[in-house]
C-alpha positions, -999 to +999 in steps of 0.1 A: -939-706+032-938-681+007-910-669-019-915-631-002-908-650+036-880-669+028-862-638+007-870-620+038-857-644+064-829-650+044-817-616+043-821-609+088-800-639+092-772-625+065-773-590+083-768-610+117-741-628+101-726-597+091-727-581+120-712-611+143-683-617+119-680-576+123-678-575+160-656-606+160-633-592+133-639-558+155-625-582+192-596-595+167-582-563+156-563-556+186-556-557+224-580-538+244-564-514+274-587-504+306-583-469+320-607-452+341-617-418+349-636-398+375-661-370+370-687-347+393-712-350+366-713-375+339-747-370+319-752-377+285-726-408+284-737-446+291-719-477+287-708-481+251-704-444+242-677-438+224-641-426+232-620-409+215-585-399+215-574-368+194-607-365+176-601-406+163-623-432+177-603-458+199-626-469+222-660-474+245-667-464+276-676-503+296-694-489+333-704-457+347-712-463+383-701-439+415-670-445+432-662-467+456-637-443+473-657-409+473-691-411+464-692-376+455-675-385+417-686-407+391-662-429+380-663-440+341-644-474+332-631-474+292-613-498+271-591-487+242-574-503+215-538-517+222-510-492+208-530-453+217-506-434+233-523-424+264-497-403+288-494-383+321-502-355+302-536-367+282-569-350+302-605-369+295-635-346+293-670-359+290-684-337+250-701-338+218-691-328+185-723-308+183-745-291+204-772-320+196-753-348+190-745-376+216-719-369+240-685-392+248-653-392+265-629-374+246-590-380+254-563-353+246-531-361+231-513-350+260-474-346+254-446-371+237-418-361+261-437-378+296-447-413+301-475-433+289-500-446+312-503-484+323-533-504+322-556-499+346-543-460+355-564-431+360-564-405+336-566-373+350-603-354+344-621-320+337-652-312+342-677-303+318-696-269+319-735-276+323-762-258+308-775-255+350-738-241+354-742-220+329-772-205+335-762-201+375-731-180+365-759-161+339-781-155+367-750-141+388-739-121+359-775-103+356-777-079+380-740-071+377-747-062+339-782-040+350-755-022+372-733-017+347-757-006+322-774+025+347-743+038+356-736+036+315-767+057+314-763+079+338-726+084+321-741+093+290-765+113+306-738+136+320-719+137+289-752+145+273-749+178+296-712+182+293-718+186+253-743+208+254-725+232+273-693+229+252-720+243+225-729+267+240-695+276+243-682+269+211-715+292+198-702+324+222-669+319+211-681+319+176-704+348+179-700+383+163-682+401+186-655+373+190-651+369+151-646+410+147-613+406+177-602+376+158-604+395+126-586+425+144-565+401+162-554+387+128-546+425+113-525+431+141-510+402+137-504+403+102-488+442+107-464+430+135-450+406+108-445+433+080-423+453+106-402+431+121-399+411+083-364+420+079-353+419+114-365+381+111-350+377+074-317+387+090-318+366+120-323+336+096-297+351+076-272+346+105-285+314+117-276+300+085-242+314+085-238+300+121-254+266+107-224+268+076-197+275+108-209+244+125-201+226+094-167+238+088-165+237+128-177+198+125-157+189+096-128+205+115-138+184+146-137+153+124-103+159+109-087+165+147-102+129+155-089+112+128-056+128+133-060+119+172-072+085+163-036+081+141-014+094+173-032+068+197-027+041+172+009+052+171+012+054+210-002+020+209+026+005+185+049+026+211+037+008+243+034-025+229+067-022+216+082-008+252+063-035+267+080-060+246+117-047+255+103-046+294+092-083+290+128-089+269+147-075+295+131-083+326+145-117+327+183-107+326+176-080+353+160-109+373+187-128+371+215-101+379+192-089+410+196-126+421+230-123+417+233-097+435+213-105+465+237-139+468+267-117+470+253-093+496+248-123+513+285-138+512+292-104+522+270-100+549+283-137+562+320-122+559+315-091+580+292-115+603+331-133+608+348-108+610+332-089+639+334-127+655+369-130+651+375-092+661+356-102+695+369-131+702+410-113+696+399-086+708+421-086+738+453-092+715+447-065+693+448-040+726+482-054+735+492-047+700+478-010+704+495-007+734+528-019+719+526+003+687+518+030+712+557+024+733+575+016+702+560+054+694+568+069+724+607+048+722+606+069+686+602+099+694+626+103+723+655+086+699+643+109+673+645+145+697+675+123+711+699+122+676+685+155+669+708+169+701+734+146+705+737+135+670+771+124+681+759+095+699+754+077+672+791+076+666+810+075+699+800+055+730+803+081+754+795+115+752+829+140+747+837+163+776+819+198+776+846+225+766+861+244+789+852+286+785+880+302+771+892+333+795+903+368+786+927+388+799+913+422+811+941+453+797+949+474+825 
């Protein structure tokens, strides 16, 4: 065997080593988590493509094959390294980093505030945009765009028009005849301002002295507010402090009001016995009407009585009447 052989053979069975130890090193680094994901189209990817989550390489895609479930979708089996935080929120999409280079299953981030996915969980999927899709929606977008881009002519065709008659236009109204009555137009002008100079100069005149009024008006205006502002800060301090002495004193007027309710109530309870004991002696107090009204009648004749015979008071019996004296009649 020759030297060239044997340096030749020596160094295919190193690069095998190399490569063993790699893959072995490569099983040893880490737990390995299945996932899977489902797709309408999955070409470009094969079993060992890569995945990646975020951009960073984490994994291979281990079977492509069509669902078992719906055989409309492709469903794409993965393993990634133990530890990638895969979550409800991560989408897998089937790209390339170029338009030429090899495609693989790329895995978003997702979100840190939902939960991560278990082993063995589906991660949710969008599809990837075909060149057949895209040139479909191209093919739509065709006769839409040659419709859009007559009318666009036709537009321009009518403003094509449209400016040539505003030339024409501008070109009369710029003609001769219309400069000469701008010209006079201008003169005219120009005289009506010379005559009515100072009528203007003196309206200005008073607008300013009705400006310089406004001021003093305004300054005025401003003085009265401040000195309003002072009396409603005084009539503050006044009905704050009223409002004070109404809180101090409303507590002894309470209190006398109470007062006074309890003794028109012992008063209303007193008259309440007395009209029951004036109805219940009711009868009595008649009697002693009617007595006070004898004794008064008694009274009065023993009154007109010693007012005629005061003599009775003295002597038992009344004294004889006396006789009438007689005169003698001269003859």
């Amino acid at each position: 065997m020759s030297k060239e052989l044997k340096v030749g053979l020596f160094v295919i069975v190193a690069a095998f080593i190399f490569l063993a130890t790699f893959a072995y090193v490569d099983q040893l680094s880490g737990d390995r988590v299945p996932y899977k994901a489902y797709f309408r189209y999955a070409g470009g990817v094969d079993p060992g493509s890569p995945v990646r989550f975020g951009g960073m390489k984490v994994g291979t895609i281990t079977a492509i094959r069509p669902s078992r479930e719906d055989p409309t979708q492709i469903e794409v089996l993965m393993e990634v390294k133990g530890g990638v935080p895969v979550n409800v929120a991560s989408v897998a999409t089937l790209t390339a980093l170029n338009p030429l280079g090899d495609r693989y299953l790329e895995i978003t981030t997702g979100s840190d505030k939902v939960p991560r996915l278990p082993p063995g969980a589906t991660i949710r999927s969008a599809e990837p945009v075909s060149l057949d899709d895209l040139a479909r929606q191209a093919s739509t977008l065709i006769p839409t765009v040659r419709s859009t881009l007559q009318n666009m002519q036709k537009d321009i065709d009518r403003l094509t028009g449209n400016t040539e008659v505003v030339l024409s236009n501008v070109q009369a109204m710029t003609g001769p005849r219309n400069q000469r009555n701008l010209a006079l137009l201008l003169s005219n002008a120009r005289d009506v301002l010379d005559k009515e100079s100072p009528q203007i100069d003196r309206l200005l005149h008073t607008l300013n002295q009705a400006s310089a009024q406004s001021t003093a008006l305004l300054s005025q205006a401003s003085s009265v507010l401040a000195e309003v502002e002072v009396v409603t800060q005084s009539a503050n301090t006044t009905f704050t402090g009223v409002n004070r002495t109404i809180d101090e004193i409303r507590d002894p007027i309470k209190t006398d009001l109470a007062e006074l309710q309890r003794t028109i109530t012992g008063a209303n309870r007193l008259i309440g016995d007395l009209n029951t004991v004036v109805s219940v002696n009711r009868y009595k107090v008649d009697d002693t009407f009617d007595n006070f009204r004898d004794a008064s009648e008694n009274l009065r004749q023993l009154t007109l009585l010693v007012k005629e015979r005061p003599w009775t008071l003295l002597r038992g019996k009344p004294a004889p009447d006396r006789a009438v004296p007689v005169v003698a009649r001269r003859k």
